[in-house]
Steps between C-alpha positions, in 0.01 A plus 500: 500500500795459770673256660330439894802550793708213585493511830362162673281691747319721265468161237326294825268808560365557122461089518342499783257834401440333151393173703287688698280685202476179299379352837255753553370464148497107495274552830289744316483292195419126664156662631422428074268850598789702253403541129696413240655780360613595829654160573689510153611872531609469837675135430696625252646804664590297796693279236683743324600615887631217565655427174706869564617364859618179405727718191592723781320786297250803587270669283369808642249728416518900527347638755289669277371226300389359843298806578317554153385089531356581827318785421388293153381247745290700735275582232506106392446444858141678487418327209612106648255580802200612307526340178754180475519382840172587679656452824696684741733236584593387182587837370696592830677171405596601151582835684761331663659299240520755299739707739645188571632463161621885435670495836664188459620667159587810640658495785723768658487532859514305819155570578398382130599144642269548810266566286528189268512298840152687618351412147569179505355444883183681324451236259496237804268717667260514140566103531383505835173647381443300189544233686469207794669220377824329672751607215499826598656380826762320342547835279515683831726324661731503242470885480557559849839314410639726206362835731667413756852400325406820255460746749870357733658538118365805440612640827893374456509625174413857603730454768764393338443781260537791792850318592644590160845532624548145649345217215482105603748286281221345266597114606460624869132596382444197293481369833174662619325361312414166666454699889300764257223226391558273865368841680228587231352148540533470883322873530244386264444159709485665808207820351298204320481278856483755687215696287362105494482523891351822498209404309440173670509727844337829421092522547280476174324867481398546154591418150452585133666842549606494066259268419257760404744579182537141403336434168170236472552173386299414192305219707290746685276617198393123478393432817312875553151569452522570145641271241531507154511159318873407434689679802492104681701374185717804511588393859518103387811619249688564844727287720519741782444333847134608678492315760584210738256300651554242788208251559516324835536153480605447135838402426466364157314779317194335497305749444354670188290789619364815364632833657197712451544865513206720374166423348398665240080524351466818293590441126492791220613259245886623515549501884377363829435713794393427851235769656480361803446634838781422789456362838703534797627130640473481860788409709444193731658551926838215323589797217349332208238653265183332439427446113140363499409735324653323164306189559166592378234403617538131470204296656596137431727341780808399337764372719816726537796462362757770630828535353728746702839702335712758490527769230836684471452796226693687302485815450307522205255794588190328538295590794251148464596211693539177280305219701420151437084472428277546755713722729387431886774728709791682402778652786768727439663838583172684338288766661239421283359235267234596272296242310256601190183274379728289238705340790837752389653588856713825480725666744362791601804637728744730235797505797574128427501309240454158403765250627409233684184356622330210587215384405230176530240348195287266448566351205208217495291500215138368462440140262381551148224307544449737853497794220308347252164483754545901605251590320354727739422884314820761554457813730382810327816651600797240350216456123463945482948541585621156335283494183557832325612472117709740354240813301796716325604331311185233511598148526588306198163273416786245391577453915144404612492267232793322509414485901194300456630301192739364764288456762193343302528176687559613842217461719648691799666807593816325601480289205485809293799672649709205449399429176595855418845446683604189324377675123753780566766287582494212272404763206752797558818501520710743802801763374648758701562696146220785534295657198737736286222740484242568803151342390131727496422132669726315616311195664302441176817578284699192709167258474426562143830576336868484682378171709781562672587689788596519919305421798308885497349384142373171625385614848329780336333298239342264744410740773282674214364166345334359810391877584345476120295136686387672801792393762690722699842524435836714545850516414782462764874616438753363712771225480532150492727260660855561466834321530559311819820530639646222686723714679301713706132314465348838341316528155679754279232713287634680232357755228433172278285349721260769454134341479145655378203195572140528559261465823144406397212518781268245619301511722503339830936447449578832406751583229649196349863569319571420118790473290433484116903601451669228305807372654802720370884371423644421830793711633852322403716457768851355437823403709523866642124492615660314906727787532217751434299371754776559739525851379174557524518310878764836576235711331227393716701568810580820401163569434394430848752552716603825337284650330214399680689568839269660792393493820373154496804368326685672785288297764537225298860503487565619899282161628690277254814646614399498892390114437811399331724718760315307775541160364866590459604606874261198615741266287823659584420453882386171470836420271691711792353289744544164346914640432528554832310193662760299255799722630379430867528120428832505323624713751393199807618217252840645526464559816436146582775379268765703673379338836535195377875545320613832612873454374319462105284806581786707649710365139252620272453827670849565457456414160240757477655752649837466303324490198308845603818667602641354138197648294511837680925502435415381139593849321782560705628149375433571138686833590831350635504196224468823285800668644710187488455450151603890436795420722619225296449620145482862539479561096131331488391843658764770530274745660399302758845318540656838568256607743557181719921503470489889609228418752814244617780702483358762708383306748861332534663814509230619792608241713932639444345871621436684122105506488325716199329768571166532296591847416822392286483327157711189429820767390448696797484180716896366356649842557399481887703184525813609668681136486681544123608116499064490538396764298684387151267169468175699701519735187558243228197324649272782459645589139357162389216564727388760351520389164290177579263663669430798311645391146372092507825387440558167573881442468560787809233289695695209440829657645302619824526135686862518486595836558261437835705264613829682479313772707408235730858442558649829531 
């Protein structure tokens, strides 16, 4: 261990480099994608960094050491991407802390601190691909701040280096430091607007080119075609933001609707699968997609009642769109819209993925007593696909049992479904907290054991009950509600608000939605929960008008900008015009004034005009009241006093025939004086002339009044 150099440039440049790494990690880090042992490892070699550079100490590895842990690591390397990791991205990432680390350890070159500066603009570029969210622009920009004053350091100090012979007095390079950081920020500010205009300007082609290596959320396995019971309450544990949802009209929130994403019908007795066959949606002439297709075939007349929004994603993975029930049209920047038989609608164009899109439902829902008289018999087609019962392993006899114990006094089908829903709530309790062992049945082992358990146990349970009594019924996974926020009139949906209900069928209306899910404990929010609205406001505006950023944003943007550009000019010219219609009748009331008292009018515009003559002479006033001052008390300011008194004496020995020539100094200038009786005071003049001027001395300015006037008198 050794002490670092003392020299001010080459301390701003390792502050500014070790700024610039932890930077680059913090980035990295706040995408919460890094796994713990890498955050602590990493963490606390950054600390011990720093903890050296504030002591003013190095600890350096040989070179050797450096080169056996990278040739260790290669071989850990192959391991990480097969075995630990699983994924090319985050091994490449622990790739690149891990030569982080050494380097920053074992540094020896020039080039070794290029290379920490490349590293750490790696780990904003693994950021960048892990993910979307506005921190990373507030990362960024402070980045782009410690590169650029990093690399204007780094290029004095090797400067400075190659002029060995001539060093900077270390107070005179104290001094950079404040220009150093004023340039670093005003390069950075100009490359962030200008990169901001470029972006705003340049023509949406094409995106995702890294998102290809960007891991899966864990919310896509619940909302695929295959689900296994307890991946929804894996996904309720999280707070992570899904969505934002904007429903035209409602300011208040007043809405509580189901966000249904896929349907599920196929049950094995561990997991639910959907083998469905997928439709193409037609596009209508206006863009949108028709959705029909998920209202089946409903032959009562109920009267409509549509509900229209706007879904802003997040990029969770998911390729289903999450819609309201019974979907009528969807629009968005989608080649293609597939819908299956369940009413899931998919995005069937891989080149973009799911951002925004809006969307219309019909919400309306047919009367109880309207359900209670469909008793009409159920299509071959919904009783053979909706009715199956698990064979391996068989149902437990316990289920069909308990299913018409319950439902031993209802005379309909409706009555027997909601009899079933309001058993399962009142009797069961609701808890995240999943089975510490995975169950040979888990439906039968919640019913007839645990009691307890998430939405998944409950929807399952009474999806296979009324299946058990002959009524057509599936489980749906999507979300419900979410928090409004004030702020920006959008529902947040989060991982908690994950939802598995039921749809049973009945005929005539269709399929009819159920929730047997008690109510759960309500999210807490405390005196922080307003600002996080407001944060999440900056989020959602990211979100679109970033990340979502295209063509149509682009048109979007350009008509706003004409409109607003028009309105402008049309209400400077009318202000211009109004200005100068007022200046045109000032201009005739004085007019008419000075006809009527022209020796007033001719006053005041002398008045004017001395006053304008007075402001434009105003700084060579201040000048002469300065010079009068100097005159009289020439010690205030020696320097200056002795300027003005030589300024004097020269110009009063001009007018006797000696004049200066600019070629001769003040010495020069006595010896051309040929009068002697003259030259003994010029001389003693420019003695204390000299020393006032050039030493500050303000006893020899003092002495130059009089000794003028006894060359005034010669």
């Amino acid at each position: 261990m050794s002490r670092s150099p003392d020299d001010p440039i080459t301390r701003y440049f390792q502050v500014s480099l070790y700024l610039l790494i932890v930077t680059g990690f913090v980035t990295l880090a706040s995408t919460g994608k890094l796994d713990m042992p890498a955050l602590l490892l990493v963490s606390l070699a950054l600390l011990c960094r720093g903890y050296l550079l504030v002591r003013g100490r190095t600890l350096q590895l040989p070179e050797r050491w450096a080169s056996y842990l990278t040739l260790v690591y290669v071989v850990f390397y192959v391991c990480d991407l097969f075995l630990l990791s699983g994924s090319f991205v985050s091994a490449t990432v622990h790739l690149v802390l891990f030569i982080m680390v050494v380097k920053m350890f074992s540094v020896q070159r020039d080039r070794d601190h290029v290379y920490l500066a490349i590293i750490s603009f790696l780990s904003v570029l693994a950021a960048a691909v892990l993910t979307v969210d506005a921190v990373f622009f507030a990362a960024f920009c402070v980045f782009l701040l410690l590169a650029a004053s990093t690399f204007i350091s780094m290029e004095m100090r090797r400067s400075s280096a190659r002029v060995s012979a001539c060093r900077t007095p270390p107070a005179i390079t104290r001094r950079l430091t404040g220009p150093l950081s004023t340039t670093a920020l005003a390069l950075a500010l100009g490359t962030a607007l200008g990169s901001s205009l470029i972006f705003f300007i340049m023509p949406r082609l094409s995106t995702g080119y890294l998102s290809a290596y960007a891991p899966h959320n864990a919310l896509v396995s619940g909302f695929s075609d295959d689900v296994r019971l307890g991946e929804i309450g894996q996904i309720q544990q999280s707070n992570t933001v899904v969505m934002h949802i904007q429903i035209d009209g409602d300011i208040r929130g007043a809405y509580d609707l189901k966000w249904r994403g896929v349907a599920l019908r196929a049950f094995d007795g561990v997991r639910w699968s959907n083998p469905q066959q997928q439709a193409t949606a037609l596009s209508n002439p206006d863009g949108n997609y028709d959705l029909s297709t998920t209202r089946a075939a409903t032959l009562a007349a109920l009267p409509p009642q549509l509900v229209r929004y706007r879904v802003l994603m997040e990029p969770i993975g998911a390729s289903v769109f999450f819609l309201a029930p019974r979907p009528r049209s969807l629009s968005g920047n989608y080649r293609m819209i597939t819908v299956d038989e369940g009413g899931a609608v998919s995005n069937g164009d891989r080149e973009h993925a799911i951002g925004s899109y809006r969307a219309v439902s019909d919400i309306g829902q047919p009367s109880p007593e309207e359900l209670r008289h469909a008793t009409a018999e159920v299509p071959p087609k919904i009783a053979i696909q909706y009715l199956q019962l698990p064979q391996l392993p068989p149902l437990d006899p316990r289920l069909p049992q308990l299913a018409g114990d319950v439902t031993a006094r209802a005379p309909t089908a409706y009555d027997k479904a909601e009899a079933i829903e309001s058993y399962l709530q009142k009797q069961y309790g609701y808890t995240l907290q999943l089975p510490s062992a995975p169950q040979r049945d888990p439906v039968a082992y919640f019913l007839f054991e645990r009691k307890a358990g998430h939405c998944e146990y409950f929807a399952s349970s009474m999806a296979l009950m009324l299946r058990t009594l002959g009524i057509p019924a599936r489980v749906v996974n999507g979300f419900r509600g979410g928090e409004f926020n004030s702020v920006t009139g959008s529902y947040i949906v989060r991982g908690r608000d994950a939802h598995s209900w039921v749809e049973a069928y009945f005929p005539r209306y269709g399929w009819i939605t159920f929730d047997p899910t008690p109510p759960g404990a309500a999210a807490s929010f405390g005196t922080w929960s307003r600002a996080s609205l407001y944060v999440d406001a900056l989020r959602e505006f990211w979100r679109e008008w970033v990340i979502n950023y295209d063509f149509a944003h682009q048109m979007s943007l350009s008509n706003d900008m004409a409109v607003h550009s028009r309105r402008w000019f049309d209400g400077a010219r009318v202000w211009m015009r109004q200005r100068y219609a007022a200046l045109l009748q000032r201009a005739r009331h004085v007019q008419a004034q000075a006809e009527r008292s022209p020796g007033r009018s001719v006053g005041m515009a002398m008045g004017v005009i001395a006053l304008v003559i007075l402001l434009l002479n105003l700084g060579g006033l201040r000048r002469m009241v300065r010079v009068r001052r100097l005159v009289r008390n020439p010690g205030r300011a020696p320097q200056a006093a002795a300027s003005i008194w030589y300024g004097r004496m020269l110009r009063s020995l001009g007018r006797r025939g000696w004049r200066k020539l600019p070629q001769h100094t003040p010495k020069e200038f006595v010896g051309t004086i040929g009068d002697a009786k003259l030259r003994g005071p010029v001389e003693a003049f420019t003695d204390h002339y000299e020393r006032a001027r050039f030493g500050n001395s303000a006893q020899d300015a003092q002495a130059l009044p009089e000794i003028y006037e006894e060359i005034r008198k010669s």
